[in-house]
N, C-alpha and C positions, 0 to 999 in steps of 0.2 A: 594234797590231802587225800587220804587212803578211807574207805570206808563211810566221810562223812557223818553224820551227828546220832547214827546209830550203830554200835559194835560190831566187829566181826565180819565186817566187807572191806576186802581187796582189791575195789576198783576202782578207777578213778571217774572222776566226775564228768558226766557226759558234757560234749560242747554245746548247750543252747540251757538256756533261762526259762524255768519253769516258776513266775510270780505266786505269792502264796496271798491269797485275800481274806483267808480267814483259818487259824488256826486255833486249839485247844487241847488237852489232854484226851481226847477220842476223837475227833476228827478232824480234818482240814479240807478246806476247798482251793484249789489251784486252778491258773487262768495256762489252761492249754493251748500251746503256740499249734500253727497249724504246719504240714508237710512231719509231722511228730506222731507216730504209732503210739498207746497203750500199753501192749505188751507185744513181744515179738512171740510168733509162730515160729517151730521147731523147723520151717521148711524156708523161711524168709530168713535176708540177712539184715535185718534192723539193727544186730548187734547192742553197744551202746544207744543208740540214738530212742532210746524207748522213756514215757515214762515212769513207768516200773523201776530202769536204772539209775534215773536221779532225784526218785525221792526220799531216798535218805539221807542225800547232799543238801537237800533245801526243808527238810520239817524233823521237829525237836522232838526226841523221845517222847512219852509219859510222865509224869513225874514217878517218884518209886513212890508205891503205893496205890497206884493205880491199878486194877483189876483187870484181869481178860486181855493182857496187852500183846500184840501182836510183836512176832518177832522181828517183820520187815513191813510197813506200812503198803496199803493194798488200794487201789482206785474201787469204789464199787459199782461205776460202768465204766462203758469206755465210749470214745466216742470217734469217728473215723480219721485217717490221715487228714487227709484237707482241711476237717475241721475244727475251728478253736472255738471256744468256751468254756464255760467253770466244770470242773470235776471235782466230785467227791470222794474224798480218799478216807479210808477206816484206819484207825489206829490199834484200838480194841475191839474185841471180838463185841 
């Protein structure tokens, strides 16, 4: 599968399991596995392995008609390699 459940992305789905425990039309919160970066830095090779790159493999658009909708869904922190816990991810602005 190319791109995953929101348009316009060419990549494929990273290898590890990001659980989704609560989702809705503007947010969702995800159970971050640990040894798993955030986002990767221009200077680090996390490549794939980020979760930035598979969350549009695992959470559902907005419905249409939804307002402010972001074009690739965004964590609004992050929280360090080693560690897991729930993150909160923005859908809409």
């Amino acid at each position: 599968m190319h791109g995953g459940f929101y348009p316009g992305f060419q990549t494929t789905k990273p290898p590890f399991e990001l659980p989704v425990v609560y989702e809705d039309d503007h947010f969702a919160i995800v159970n971050k596995p640990p040894g798993v970066v955030c986002y990767a830095h221009r200077k680090q090779s996390a490549g794939m392995m980020t979760v930035r790159a598979v969350l549009p493999f695992v959470l559902k658009p907005p419905r249409r008609g939804t307002l402010a909708i972001m074009r690739r869904p965004a964590s609004v922190h992050r929280l360090d390699k080693p560690t897991s816990g729930l993150l909160l991810v923005a859908k809409t602005r």
